[in-house]
Every structure is written in structure tokens, then in C-alpha cells.
VEXDO-980239 format. One record per residue (C-alpha): residue in three letters; y, x, z. Coordinates in steps of 0.2 Angstrom, whole numbers, padded with zeros to 4 digits, always signed. Example, Ala and Ser with C-alpha at 12.3 -4.5 7.8 and 13.67 -1.06 7.14 Angstrom:
<nodes>
ALA-0022+0062+0039SER-0005+0068+0036
</nodes>
This chain:
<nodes>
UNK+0504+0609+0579UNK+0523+0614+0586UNK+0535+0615+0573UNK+0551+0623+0573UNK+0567+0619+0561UNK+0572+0628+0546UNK+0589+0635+0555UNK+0577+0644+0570UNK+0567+0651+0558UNK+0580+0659+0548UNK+0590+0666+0564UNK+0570+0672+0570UNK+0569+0680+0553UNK+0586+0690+0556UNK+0582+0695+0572UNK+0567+0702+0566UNK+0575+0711+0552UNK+0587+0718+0565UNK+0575+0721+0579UNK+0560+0731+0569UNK+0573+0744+0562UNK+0579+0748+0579UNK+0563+0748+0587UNK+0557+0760+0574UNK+0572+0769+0578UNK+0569+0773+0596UNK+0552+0776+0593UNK+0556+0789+0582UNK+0569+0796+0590UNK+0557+0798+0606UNK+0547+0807+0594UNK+0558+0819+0588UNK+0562+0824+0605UNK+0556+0844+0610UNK+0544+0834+0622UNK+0535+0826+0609UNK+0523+0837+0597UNK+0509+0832+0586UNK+0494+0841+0589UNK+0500+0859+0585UNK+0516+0855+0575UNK+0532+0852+0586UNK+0544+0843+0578UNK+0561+0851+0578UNK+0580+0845+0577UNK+0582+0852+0560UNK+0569+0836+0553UNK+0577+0823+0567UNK+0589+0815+0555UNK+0578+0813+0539UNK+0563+0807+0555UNK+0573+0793+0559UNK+0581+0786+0545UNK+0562+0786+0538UNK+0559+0776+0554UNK+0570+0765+0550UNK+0565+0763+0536UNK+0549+0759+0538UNK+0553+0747+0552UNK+0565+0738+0539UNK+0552+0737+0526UNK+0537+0731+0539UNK+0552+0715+0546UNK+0556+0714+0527UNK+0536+0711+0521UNK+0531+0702+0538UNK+0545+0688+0538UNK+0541+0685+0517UNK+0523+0681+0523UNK+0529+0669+0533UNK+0542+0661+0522UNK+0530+0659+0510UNK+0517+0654+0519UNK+0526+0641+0532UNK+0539+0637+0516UNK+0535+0642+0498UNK+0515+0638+0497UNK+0521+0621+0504UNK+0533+0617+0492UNK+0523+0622+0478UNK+0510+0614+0483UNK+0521+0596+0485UNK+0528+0601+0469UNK+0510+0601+0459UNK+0504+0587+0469UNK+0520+0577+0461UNK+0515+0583+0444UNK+0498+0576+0447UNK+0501+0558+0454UNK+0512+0558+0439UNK+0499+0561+0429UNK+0491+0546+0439UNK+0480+0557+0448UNK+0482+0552+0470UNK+0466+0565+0476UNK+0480+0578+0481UNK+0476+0588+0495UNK+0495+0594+0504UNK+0497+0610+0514UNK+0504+0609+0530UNK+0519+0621+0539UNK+0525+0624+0554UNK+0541+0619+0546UNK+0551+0605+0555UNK+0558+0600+0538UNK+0543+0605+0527UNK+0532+0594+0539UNK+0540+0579+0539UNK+0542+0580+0520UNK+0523+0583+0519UNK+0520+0567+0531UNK+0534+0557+0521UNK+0523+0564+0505UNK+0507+0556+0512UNK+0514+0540+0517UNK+0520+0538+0499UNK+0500+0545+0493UNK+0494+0531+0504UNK+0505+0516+0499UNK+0501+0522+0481UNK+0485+0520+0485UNK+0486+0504+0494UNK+0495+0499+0479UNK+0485+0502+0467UNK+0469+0496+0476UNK+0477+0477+0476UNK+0483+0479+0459UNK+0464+0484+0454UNK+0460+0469+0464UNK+0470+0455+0458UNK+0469+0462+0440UNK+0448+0458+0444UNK+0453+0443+0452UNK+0463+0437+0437UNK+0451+0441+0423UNK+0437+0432+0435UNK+0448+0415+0437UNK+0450+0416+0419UNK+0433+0418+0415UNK+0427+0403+0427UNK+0438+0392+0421UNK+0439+0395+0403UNK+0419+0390+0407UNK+0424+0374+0417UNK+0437+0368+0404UNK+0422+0370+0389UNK+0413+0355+0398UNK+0424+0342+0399UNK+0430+0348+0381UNK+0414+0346+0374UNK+0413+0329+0384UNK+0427+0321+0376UNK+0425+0328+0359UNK+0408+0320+0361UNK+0412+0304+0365UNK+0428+0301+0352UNK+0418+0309+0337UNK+0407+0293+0345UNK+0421+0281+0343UNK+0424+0287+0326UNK+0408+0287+0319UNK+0405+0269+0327UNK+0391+0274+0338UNK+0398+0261+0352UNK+0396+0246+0343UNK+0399+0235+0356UNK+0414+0233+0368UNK+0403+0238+0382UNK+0397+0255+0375UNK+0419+0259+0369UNK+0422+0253+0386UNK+0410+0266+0393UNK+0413+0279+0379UNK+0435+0277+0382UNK+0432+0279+0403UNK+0422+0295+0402UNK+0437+0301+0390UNK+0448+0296+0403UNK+0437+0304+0416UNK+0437+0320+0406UNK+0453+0319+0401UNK+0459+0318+0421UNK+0446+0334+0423UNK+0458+0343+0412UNK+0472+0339+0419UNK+0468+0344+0437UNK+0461+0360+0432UNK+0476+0365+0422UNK+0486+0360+0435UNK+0478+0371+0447UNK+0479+0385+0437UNK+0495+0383+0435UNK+0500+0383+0453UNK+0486+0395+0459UNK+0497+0407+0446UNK+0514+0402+0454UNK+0507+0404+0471UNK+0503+0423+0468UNK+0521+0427+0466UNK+0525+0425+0484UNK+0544+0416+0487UNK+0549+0418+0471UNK+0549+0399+0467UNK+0551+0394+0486UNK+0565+0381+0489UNK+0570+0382+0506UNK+0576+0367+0514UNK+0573+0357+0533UNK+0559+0348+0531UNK+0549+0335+0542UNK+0532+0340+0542UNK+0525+0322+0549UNK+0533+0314+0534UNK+0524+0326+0521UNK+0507+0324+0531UNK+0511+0305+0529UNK+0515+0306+0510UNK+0498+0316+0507UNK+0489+0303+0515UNK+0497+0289+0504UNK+0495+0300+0491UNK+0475+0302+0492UNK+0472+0286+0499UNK+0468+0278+0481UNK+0453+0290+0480UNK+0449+0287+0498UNK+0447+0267+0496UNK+0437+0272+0481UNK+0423+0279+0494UNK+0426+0266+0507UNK+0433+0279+0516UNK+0445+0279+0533UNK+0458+0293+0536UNK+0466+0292+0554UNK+0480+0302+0560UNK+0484+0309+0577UNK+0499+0313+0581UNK+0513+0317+0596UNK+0528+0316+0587UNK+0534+0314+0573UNK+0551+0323+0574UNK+0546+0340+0570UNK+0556+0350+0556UNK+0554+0369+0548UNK+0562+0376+0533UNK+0553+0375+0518UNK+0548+0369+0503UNK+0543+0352+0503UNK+0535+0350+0486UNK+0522+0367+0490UNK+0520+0359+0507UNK+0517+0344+0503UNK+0503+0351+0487UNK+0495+0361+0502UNK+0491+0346+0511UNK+0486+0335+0496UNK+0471+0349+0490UNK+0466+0349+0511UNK+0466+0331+0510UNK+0456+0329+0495UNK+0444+0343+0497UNK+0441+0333+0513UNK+0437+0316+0502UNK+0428+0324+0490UNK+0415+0330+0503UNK+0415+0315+0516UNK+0400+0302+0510UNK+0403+0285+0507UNK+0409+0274+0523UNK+0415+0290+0531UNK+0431+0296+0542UNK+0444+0309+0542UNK+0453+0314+0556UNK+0470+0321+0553UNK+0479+0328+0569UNK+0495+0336+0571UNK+0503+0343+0588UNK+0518+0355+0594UNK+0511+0372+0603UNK+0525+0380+0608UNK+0534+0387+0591UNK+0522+0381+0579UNK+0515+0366+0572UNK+0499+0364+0573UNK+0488+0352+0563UNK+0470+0350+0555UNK+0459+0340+0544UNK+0441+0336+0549UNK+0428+0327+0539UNK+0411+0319+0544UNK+0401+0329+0530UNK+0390+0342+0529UNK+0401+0354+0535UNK+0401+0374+0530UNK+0385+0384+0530UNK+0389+0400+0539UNK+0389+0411+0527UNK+0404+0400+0519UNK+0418+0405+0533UNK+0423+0421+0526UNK+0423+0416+0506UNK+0428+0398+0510UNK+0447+0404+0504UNK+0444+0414+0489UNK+0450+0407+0472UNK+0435+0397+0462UNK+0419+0402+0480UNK+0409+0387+0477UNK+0397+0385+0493UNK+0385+0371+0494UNK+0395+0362+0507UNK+0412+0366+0503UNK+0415+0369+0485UNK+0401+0361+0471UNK+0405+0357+0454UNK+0396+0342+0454UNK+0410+0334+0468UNK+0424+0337+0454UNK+0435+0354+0464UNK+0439+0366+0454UNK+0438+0378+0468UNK+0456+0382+0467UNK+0461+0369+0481UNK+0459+0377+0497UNK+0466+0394+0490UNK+0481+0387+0483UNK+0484+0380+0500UNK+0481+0394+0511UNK+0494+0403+0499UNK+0505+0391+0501UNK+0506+0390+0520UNK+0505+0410+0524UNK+0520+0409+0510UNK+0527+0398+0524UNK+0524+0410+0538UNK+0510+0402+0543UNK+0490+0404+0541UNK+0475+0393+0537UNK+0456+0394+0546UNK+0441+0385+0541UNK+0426+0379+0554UNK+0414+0368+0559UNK+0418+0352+0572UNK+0404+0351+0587UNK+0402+0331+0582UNK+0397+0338+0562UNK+0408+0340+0547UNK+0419+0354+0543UNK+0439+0356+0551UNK+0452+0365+0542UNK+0464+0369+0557UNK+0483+0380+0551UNK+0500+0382+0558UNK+0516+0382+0552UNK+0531+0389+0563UNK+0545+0378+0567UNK+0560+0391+0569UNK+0564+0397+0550UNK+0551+0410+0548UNK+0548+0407+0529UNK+0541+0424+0518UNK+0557+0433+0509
</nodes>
């Protein structure tokens, strides 16, 4: 639809109101000519004067009416209407229906109106959505922290009672407090960072960092639980000079939960491969381990907070389901992205980037 600007349409709308009066006038000065009659009534001189000024009068009332239609149609109905649909998103109602104008101005008011309608929308949709994702993380894990509560209590009101009665039995009853105990403490934990991770930047320390040496650190830091399995983590690498700006400490947490979600579901006497490589900006790296791998109809809830697949995420194995969420939060904070898959030899492959240049989220 063409458009034309507010200062056209006025200077049309005075032309108007000039141009219908004098038309009207000629027309009815051609009319009150001798050569002009009315069936059998000749108009004569003596009526030309009050002729014409009704002429123009007429003309001026037709310019007059025809350009208020239009101001109000292509200005006044507009406005109204933007006016009401404020009143109504106010009100917390965002089914507004706008009207459009031919109106340079109007219109782009009216599109700047439905932008806003839209983000609102948008808005309020991922509001809905994280405030159901919150209540559902809650819920789970108000449920996983009653087990291992109810474990521990069981086993020290043991103690106290002197149901173990022989150093084997407290030995047994005082590691499964320990183990519960530990349970706790991860899943708090991971609460606690999955929480932090949803406000993006906001905790984000910003500094050079060597992303070989965190990938190093994480493998030292699981390799207690890795020993424990008998198992063998090998990294490959190019080099191992390669710095972004970030936060060492998220980046570092990132690589811990890939890490040991990849422990957690490698069998006894297995591997996992741990590669890193430069690709032009980026830094790309992945962890692969010789499990089961993902079922497909893992890949596209593999990242939500507390998906428990059979081959990625079971409570028997000890995850909270919290792991590879907080990662992937952590590394898009970073400006970079997370993918999950399956290795043609077997076992699943987390594969991400991270950008070298300073690309971090504001």
C-alpha cells in the first residue's frame, strides 16, 4: 500500500478546499449564463449572484466533508484505534487488532506498535516458559533430594539405635552417609549454578584465558572418579596456546559436567577421547565416550534441565540431569554453542566451540 506523508496530505486537503469552491463556481457561472436553461425555466441575471455564492457553497461544504472522511479515516480511526489497543495491553490483554493508513507517519507508528505487540508477546511467552521450567526443576529435584535424605536419616537413626553392632556394619552404615551426603552436595550445587546460569553475564568475569589449560585442569579434576572405573581419558590436541576472553571458573565447570557425564556413562575398562583443534576463529573441541551412546529420540532433549534418557541421563548413574544444561549455558554465555551426537565407532560425542577473538555475551 503507497503511503504519503502527513505534510502532503494537508497541502492536498487545502488544495481541495480551494479547488471544489471554484470549480462549483464556474460550473455555476456557466449555468447562469442566457445559454443555459433548465427545462422550461431560464435562469436569469437577476438570481446569478445568489447562483453562485450557493455554488460555492456547496462546493466548499462537499471539499470540507470529503477531506474530514479522509482525515478520519486515514488519521483519527488509526489513532483511536492505537490509542484503545494501548489501554488494552495495559490491561494485559496483547490480541489487539491495529488499523492501517495511508499515512506515512500513522504507518510507521502502527508497524513500530506491532513490533512492540510482538516482542511483548515473545516476552511473555519465554517468561511462561521459564516460570514452567522453574516450578518443573523445583519439583524434580525437591523429589531427588527426598532420597538420599531419607537414606541418611536412615542409616544414622541406625547408628544411634545401635543397629550396626559391629565395626563392619558402622563402616558400611557411615560410607553410605557419606555417599548420601555427597549426593546432596552435588545436587545443590547444581542447582545453585543452573540458577546462576539463567541470568546470562551477569556473574561473568571476563579475563584471557587458556582454554588447553582449563581442558587439562578438568581432566585432573575428574580423573579420581575415572581411576575409580578403570577408566582412560586421552586428549588430542594441536596446540596448546590458544586463549579467549572469559571466565575461567564457568569454563572450567562446563568442561567438568562434560567430562563427567562422559565417566558416568563409559563401562568399566573404557576410553574417552578428548580433542581440541583451531578452525579458523574458533576453538573447537569434544568429548566422546565408548558407551551406549544417545538413542535418537535423545538429540533434541539431550540439553534440557533434569531430560533423563536411557543413555544419557539415568538416575541410577548418580546425574542430576542438570550437567549438560548448565554447560551448554555456560558456553553460548561465552558466545559459543554445544551439540550432542553419536561416534560412527559407538558411544556418544559432545562436540562445541568457543570463539577466540573476545565475543563473550554482554
Amino acid at each position: 500500500m503507497k503511503t504519503i506523508r502527513i505534510r502532503t496530505f494537508t497541502i492536498l486537503s487545502l488544495l481541495l478546499i480551494l479547488t471544489f469552491p471554484w470549480v462549483f463556481y464556474v460550473a455555476t457561472h456557466l449555468l447562469v449564463m442566457n445559454t443555459w436553461s433548465i427545462g422550461k425555466v431560464s435562469i436569469t441575471q437577476t438570481d446569478s449572484k445568489m447562483t453562485l455564492m450557493i455554488g460555492v457553497l456547496i462546493g466548499l461544504f462537499l471539499a470540507f466533508l470529503f477531506v474530514w472522511g479522509m482525515y478520519r479515516k486515514y488519521i483519527l480511526k488509526p489513532l483511536e484505534h492505537m490509542s484503545q489497543s494501548a489501554r488494552q495491553i495495559a490491561e494485559g490483554d496483547l490480541e489487539v487488532q491495529l488499523s492501517t493508513s495511508r499515512i506515512t507517519e500513522i504507518r510507521d507508528v502502527h508497524e513500530g506498535f506491532s513490533v512492540m505487540v510482538k516482542g511483548l508477546k515473545e516476552s511473555f511467552q519465554k517468561q511462561t516458559e521459564l516460570e514452567d521450567e522453574r516450578r518443573f526443576v523445583i519439583a524434580a529435584l525437591a523429589h531427588d533430594l527426598r532420597t538420599p535424605l531419607f537414606a541418611l536419616r536412615g542409616y544414622l537413626e541406625g547408628l544411634e539405635k545401635g543397629i550396626a553392632d559391629t565395626p563392619d556394619k558402622r563402616a558400611k552404615y557411615l560410607a553410605v552417609c557419606q555417599e548420601k551426603s555427597a549426593q546432596l552436595d552435588q545436587l545443590v550445587e547444581d542447582l545453585f549454578t543452573f540458577t546462576k546460569s539463567e541470568f546470562h553475564g551477569s556473574d561473568l568475569h571476563k579475563a584471557e584465558v587458556n582454554v588447553f589449560l582449563i581442558l587439562q585442569r578438568s581432566i585432573e579434576n575428574i580423573g579420581l572418579q575415572a581411576e575409580r572405573k578403570n577408566i582412560r581419558i586421552e586428549l588430542d590436541y594441536v596446540e596448546n596456546s590458544m586463549s579467549i576472553m572469559g571466565d575461567a571458573h564457568l569454563l572450567e565447570r562446563a568442561m567438568n559436567n562434560l567430562l563427567d557425564n562422559a565417566v558416568r556413562h563409559t563401562p568399566s575398562h573404557g576410553k574417552i577421547y578428548v580433542t581440541s583443534k583451531k578452525e579458523n576463529d574458533k576453538f573447537i573441541f569434544s568429548v566422546q565416550d565408548t558407551g551406549r551412546g544417545f538413542l535418537p529420540g535423545d538429540f533434541e532433549h539431550v540439553f534440557e534441565p533434569l531430560y533423563r534418557g536411557e543413555s544419557s541421563r539415568n538416575r541410577s548413574t548418580g546425574g542430576t540431569g542438570l550437567g549438560l544444561t548448565i554447560s551448554r549455558r555456560i558456553i553460548r554465555q561465552h558466545g559459543g554453542d554445544l551439540v550432542a551426537g553419536n561416534h560412527p565407532d559407538g558411544g556418544a560425542v559432545i562436540t562445541g566451540w568457543l570463539p577466540i577473538e573476545n565475543k563473550c555475551s554482554p
